[in-house]
C-alpha positions as CSV (number, residue, x, y, z in Angstrom):
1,X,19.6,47.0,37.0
2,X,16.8,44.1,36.9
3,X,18.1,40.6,38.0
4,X,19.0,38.7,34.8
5,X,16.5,35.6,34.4
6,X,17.4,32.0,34.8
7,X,18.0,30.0,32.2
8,X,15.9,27.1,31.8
9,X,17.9,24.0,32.1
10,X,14.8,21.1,32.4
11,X,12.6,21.6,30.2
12,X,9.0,20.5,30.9
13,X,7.8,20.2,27.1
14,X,9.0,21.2,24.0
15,X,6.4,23.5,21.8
16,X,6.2,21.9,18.4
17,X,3.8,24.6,17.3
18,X,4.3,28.4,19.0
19,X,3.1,31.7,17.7
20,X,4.8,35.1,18.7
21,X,3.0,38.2,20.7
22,X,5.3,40.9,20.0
23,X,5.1,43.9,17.7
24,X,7.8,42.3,14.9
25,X,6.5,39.1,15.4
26,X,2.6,39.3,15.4
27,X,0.9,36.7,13.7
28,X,-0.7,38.6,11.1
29,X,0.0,41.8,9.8
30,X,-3.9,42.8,10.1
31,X,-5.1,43.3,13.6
32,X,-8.5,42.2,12.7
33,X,-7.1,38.6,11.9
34,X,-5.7,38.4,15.2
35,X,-8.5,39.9,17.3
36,X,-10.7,37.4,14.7
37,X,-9.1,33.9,16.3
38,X,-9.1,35.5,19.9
39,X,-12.1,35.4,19.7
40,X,-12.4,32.1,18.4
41,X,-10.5,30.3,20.8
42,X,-12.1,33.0,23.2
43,X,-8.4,34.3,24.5
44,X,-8.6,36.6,27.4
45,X,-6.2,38.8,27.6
46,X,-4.5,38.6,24.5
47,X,-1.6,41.9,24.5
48,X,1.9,43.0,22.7
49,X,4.9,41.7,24.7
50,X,8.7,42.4,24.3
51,X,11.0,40.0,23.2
52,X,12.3,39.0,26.9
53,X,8.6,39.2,28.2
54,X,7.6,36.6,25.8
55,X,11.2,34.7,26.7
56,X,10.3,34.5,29.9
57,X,6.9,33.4,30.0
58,X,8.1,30.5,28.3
59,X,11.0,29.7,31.2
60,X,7.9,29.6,33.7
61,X,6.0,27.1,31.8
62,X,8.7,25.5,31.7
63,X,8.8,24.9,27.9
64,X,11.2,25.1,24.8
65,X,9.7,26.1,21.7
66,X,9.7,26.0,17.5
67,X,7.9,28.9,16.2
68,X,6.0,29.0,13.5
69,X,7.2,31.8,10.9
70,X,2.9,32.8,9.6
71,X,4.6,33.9,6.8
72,X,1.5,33.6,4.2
73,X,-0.5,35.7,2.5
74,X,-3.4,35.3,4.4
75,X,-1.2,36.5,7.1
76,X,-0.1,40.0,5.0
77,X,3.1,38.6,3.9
78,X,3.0,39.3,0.1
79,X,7.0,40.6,-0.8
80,X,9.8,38.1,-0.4
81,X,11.8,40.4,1.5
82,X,9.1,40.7,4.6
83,X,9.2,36.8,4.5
84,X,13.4,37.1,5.2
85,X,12.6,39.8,7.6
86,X,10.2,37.5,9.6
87,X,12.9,34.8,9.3
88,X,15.9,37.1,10.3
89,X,13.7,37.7,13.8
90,X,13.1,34.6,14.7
91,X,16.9,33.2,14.2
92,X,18.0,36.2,16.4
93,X,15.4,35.1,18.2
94,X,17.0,31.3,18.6
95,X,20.4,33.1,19.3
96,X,19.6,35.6,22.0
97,X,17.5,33.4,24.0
98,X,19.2,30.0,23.0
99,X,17.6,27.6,26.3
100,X,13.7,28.2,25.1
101,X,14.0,28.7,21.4
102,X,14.8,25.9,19.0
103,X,13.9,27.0,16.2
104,X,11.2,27.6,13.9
105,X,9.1,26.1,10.2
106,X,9.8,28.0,7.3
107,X,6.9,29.6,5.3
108,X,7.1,29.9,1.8
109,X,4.9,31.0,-0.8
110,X,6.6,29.3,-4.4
111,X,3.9,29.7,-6.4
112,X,3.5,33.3,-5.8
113,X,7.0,34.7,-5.3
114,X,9.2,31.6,-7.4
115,X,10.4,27.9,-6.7
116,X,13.7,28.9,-7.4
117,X,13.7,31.7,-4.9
118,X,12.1,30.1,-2.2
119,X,14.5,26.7,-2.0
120,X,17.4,29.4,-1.5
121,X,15.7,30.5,1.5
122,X,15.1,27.1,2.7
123,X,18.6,26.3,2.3
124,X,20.1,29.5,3.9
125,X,17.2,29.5,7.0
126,X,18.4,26.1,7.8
127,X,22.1,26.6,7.0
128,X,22.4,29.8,8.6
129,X,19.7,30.6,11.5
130,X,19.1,26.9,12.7
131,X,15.7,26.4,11.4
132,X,13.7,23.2,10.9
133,X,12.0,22.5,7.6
134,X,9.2,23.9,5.6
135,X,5.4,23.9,6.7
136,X,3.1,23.3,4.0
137,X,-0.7,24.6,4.6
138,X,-4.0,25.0,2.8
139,X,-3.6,28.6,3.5
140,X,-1.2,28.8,0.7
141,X,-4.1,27.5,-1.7
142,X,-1.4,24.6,-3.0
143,X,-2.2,21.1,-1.4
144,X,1.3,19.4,0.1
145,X,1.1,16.7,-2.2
146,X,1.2,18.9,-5.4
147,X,4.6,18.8,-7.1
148,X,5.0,22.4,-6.9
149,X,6.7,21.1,-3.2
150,X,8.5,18.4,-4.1
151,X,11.6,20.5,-4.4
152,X,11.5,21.5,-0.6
153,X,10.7,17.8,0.3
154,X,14.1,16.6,-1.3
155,X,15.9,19.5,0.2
156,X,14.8,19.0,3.2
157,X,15.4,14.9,3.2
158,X,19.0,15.5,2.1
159,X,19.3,17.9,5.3
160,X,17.6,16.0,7.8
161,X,15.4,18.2,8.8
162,X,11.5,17.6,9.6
163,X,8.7,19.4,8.0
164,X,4.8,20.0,9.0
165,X,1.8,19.4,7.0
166,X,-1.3,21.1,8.2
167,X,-3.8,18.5,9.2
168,X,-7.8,18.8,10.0
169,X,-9.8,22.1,10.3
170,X,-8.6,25.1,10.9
171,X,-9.2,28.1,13.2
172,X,-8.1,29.9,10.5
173,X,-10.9,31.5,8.6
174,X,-13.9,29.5,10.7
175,X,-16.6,31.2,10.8
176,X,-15.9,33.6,8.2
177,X,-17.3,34.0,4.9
178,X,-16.6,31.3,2.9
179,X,-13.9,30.4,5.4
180,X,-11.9,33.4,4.0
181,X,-10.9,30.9,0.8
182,X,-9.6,27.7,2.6
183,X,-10.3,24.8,1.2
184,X,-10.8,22.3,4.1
185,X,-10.0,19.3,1.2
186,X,-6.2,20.6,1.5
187,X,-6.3,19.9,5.3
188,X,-7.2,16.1,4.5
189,X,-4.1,13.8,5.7
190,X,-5.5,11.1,2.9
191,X,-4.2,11.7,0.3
192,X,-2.0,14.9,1.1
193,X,0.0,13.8,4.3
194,X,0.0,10.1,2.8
195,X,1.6,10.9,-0.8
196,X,4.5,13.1,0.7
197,X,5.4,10.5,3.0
198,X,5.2,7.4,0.9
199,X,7.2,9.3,-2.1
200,X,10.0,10.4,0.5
201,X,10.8,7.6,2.8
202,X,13.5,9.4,4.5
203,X,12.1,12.9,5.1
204,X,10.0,13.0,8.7
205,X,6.3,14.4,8.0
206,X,4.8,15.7,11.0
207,X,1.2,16.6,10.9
208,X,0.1,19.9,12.2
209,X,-3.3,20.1,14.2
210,X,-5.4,18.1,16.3
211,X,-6.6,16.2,13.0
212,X,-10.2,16.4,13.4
213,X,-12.5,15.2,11.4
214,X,-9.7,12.8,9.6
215,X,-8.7,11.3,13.1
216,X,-8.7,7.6,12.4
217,X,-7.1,8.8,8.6
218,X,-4.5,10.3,10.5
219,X,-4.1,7.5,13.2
220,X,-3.8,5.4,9.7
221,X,-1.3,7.0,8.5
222,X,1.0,6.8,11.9
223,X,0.7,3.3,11.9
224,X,1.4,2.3,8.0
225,X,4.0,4.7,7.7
226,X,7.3,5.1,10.5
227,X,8.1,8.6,9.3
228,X,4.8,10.3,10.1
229,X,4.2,12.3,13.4
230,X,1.4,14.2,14.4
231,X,1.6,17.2,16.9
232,X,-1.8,18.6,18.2
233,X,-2.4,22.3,18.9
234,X,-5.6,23.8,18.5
235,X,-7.7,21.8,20.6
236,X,-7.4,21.6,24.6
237,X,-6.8,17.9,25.4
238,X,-10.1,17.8,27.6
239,X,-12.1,17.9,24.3
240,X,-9.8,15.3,22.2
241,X,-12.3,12.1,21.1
242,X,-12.1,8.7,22.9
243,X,-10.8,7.2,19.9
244,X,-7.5,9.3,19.8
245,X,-7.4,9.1,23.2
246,X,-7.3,5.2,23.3
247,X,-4.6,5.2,20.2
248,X,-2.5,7.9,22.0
249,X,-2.2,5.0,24.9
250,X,-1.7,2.0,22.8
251,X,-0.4,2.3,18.9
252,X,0.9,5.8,18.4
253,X,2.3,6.4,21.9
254,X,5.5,7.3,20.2
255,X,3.7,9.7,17.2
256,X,1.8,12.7,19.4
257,X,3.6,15.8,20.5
258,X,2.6,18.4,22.5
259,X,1.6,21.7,21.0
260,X,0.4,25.0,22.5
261,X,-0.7,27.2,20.0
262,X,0.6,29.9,22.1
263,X,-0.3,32.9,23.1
264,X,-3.6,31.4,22.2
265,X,-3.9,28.8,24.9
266,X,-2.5,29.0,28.3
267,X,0.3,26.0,29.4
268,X,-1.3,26.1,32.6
269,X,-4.1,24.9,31.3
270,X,-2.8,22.7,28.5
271,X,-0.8,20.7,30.8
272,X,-3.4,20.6,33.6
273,X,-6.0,19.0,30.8
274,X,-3.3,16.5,29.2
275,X,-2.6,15.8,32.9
276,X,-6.2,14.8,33.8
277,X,-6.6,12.6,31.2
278,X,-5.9,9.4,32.2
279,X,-2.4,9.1,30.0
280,X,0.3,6.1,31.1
281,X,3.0,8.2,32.7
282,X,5.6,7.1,29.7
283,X,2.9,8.4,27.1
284,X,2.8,11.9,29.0
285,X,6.9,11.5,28.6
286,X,6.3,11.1,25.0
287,X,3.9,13.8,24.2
288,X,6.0,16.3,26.2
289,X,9.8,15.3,25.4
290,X,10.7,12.0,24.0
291,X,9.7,11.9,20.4
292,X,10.0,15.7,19.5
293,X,13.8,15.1,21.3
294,X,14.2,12.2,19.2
295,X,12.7,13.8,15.5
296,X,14.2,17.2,15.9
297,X,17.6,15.1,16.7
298,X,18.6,16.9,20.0
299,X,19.1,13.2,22.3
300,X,17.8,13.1,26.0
C-alpha cells in the first residue's frame, strides 16, 4: 500500500482562482477549447490527472485553493443538471481533501436555465457543500451590473459570502473569430464592477483577472470603495505594468491576491516572478495569505 500524503498544515498561498485537470473536472467539455488556451498561454505539458494527483500537486506548492466551477455555456455546460453535477464534484472535492481545497465560485447561467432555479442552487452550494459566492462573467453574455444578478448579489450579502466579477481581457476566445462572442465591454470594471459594489455596500466584490487594459479603473475602484478586491490570474507577475506594480506597494497593498490559473501556469514560476519583483515583504504576505484569509473569513 502507497504511503498516505501529508497533509498540508502551512500553507504558502491560497489560490483565489484554480481550474481542475481531471476527467470529471476538465474545464471545458470540448477538448478543442482546452487545447485552444494551452496554446495560448503556451502550456507544456498540459495532461488528465486523478483526483489525489491533482491534490497533491497542490500540497507541494504549497498552496490552498478555490476552484472555479467553468460552468458556462461556452464551456459545454447547457442542462442544469450538469451544472449540479460539476458542483456535486467539487464539494466532495472540499470534503475528501479538506487541507488544500476551500472551496469553489458558483457558475450560473439565469438567463438561460431560470432566476428562480439558479438562487436555489446558490443557496444549497453554499449551505450544503461550503462554497463561496457566484462569479459573474462576460462569457455568460449578461454584464454584472444588469439586474438580472441582483438577486444573487442580495443572497450572497445576507450570507456573507464573496463573489468574483471578471475583470479586463480574457484568454478566453483571444485570437479566435470574433473572440468566439465575448464582448470585451462586459469585462470593463467602470461601470460593471463599480455599480455592483456601490449598490451593495455589504457584499465583498472581488475582481477576477489581471485587469488590463482598465488597470488604473480598477485601481480606482479599490481605493473609492472598501469592499472591492482584485485577484490576478492570467498574467505572470514579470509582465504586470509599473503602474500596478507601484499601487500594489503603496495604496492597494491590502486589495491584490494571488491567483494561479492552474494547471495553466506553473507555482514555481508564479511565485519565483512575484518573488523577483521587488514587493515589501508584508505586501508579498498580503498577496499570498492575509487578505484572501481575511475576505474568505478563515482568521490567521
Amino acid at each position: 500500500m502507497a504511503p498516505k500524503s501529508k497533509k498540508l498544515t502551512n500553507p504558502k498561498a491560497i489560490d483565489m482562482e484554480c481550474l481542475m485537470c481531471t476527467k470529471e473536472g476538465a474545464l471545458s467539455k470540448d477538448p478543442a477549447f482546452v487545447e485552444m488556451l494551452a496554446a495560448y498561454f503556451k502550456t507544456l505539458g498540459l495532461r488528465e490527472k486523478t483526483e489525489g494527483e491533482m491534490a497533491q500537486d497542490w500540497r507541494d506548492a504549497g498552496v490552498q485553493v478555490v476552484i472555479m466551477s467553468q460552468t458556462h455555456k461556452l464551456f459545454g455546460f447547457t442542462e442544469f443538471e450538469q451544472i449540479q453535477e460539476r458542483h456535486n464534484y467539487i464539494g466532495q472535492l472540499k470534503k475528501d481533501y479538506p487541507d488544500v481545497v476551500l472551496g469553489f465560485w458558483v457558475g450560473l447561467q439565469p438567463d438561460l436555465l431560470g432566476i428562480w432555479k439558479c438562487l436555489k442552487e446558490v443557496e444549497r452550494c453554499i449551505k450544503d457543500l461550503g462554497s463561496f459566492g457566484v462569479f459573474v462573467s462576460g462569457m455568460q453574455g449578461t454584464p454584472a451590473n444588469d439586474k438580472m444578478w441582483w438577486p444573487f448579489y442580495d443572497l450572497c450579502q445576507d450570507a456573507g459570502v464573496p463573489i468574483k466579477i471578471s475583470v479586463g481581457a480574457t484568454a478566453g476566445g483571444a485570437g479566435q473569430g470574433g473572440g468566439m462572442g465575448i464582448k470585451l465591454s462586459t469585462e470593463k470594471p467602470i461601470p460593471n464592477i463599480d455599480d455592483v459594489a456601490a449598490l451593495f455596500p455589504n457584499l465583498t466584490v472581488i475582481g477576477h483577472h489581471y485587469p488590463f487594459p482598465w488597470i488604473d479603473e480598477m485601481v480606482a475602484i479599490m481605493i473609492h470603495k472598501n469592499n472591492v478586491y482584485c485577484e490576478v490570474h492570467g498574467w505572470r507577475p514579470k509582465y504586470f505594468h509599473d503602474n500596478f506594480r507601484r499601487e500594489l506597494n503603496t495604496r492597494v497593498r491590502n486589495k491584490i491576491m494571488f491567483g494561479s490559473d492552474y494547471p495553466f501556469f506553473p507555482y514555481a514560476t508564479l511565485f519565483e516572478d512575484w518573488e523577483a519583483s521587488n514587493y515589501k515583504p508584508e505586501v508579498l504576505q498580503n498577496v499570498y495569505l492575509n487578505t484572501a484569509r481575511k475576505i474568505l473569513g478563515l482568521g490567521k
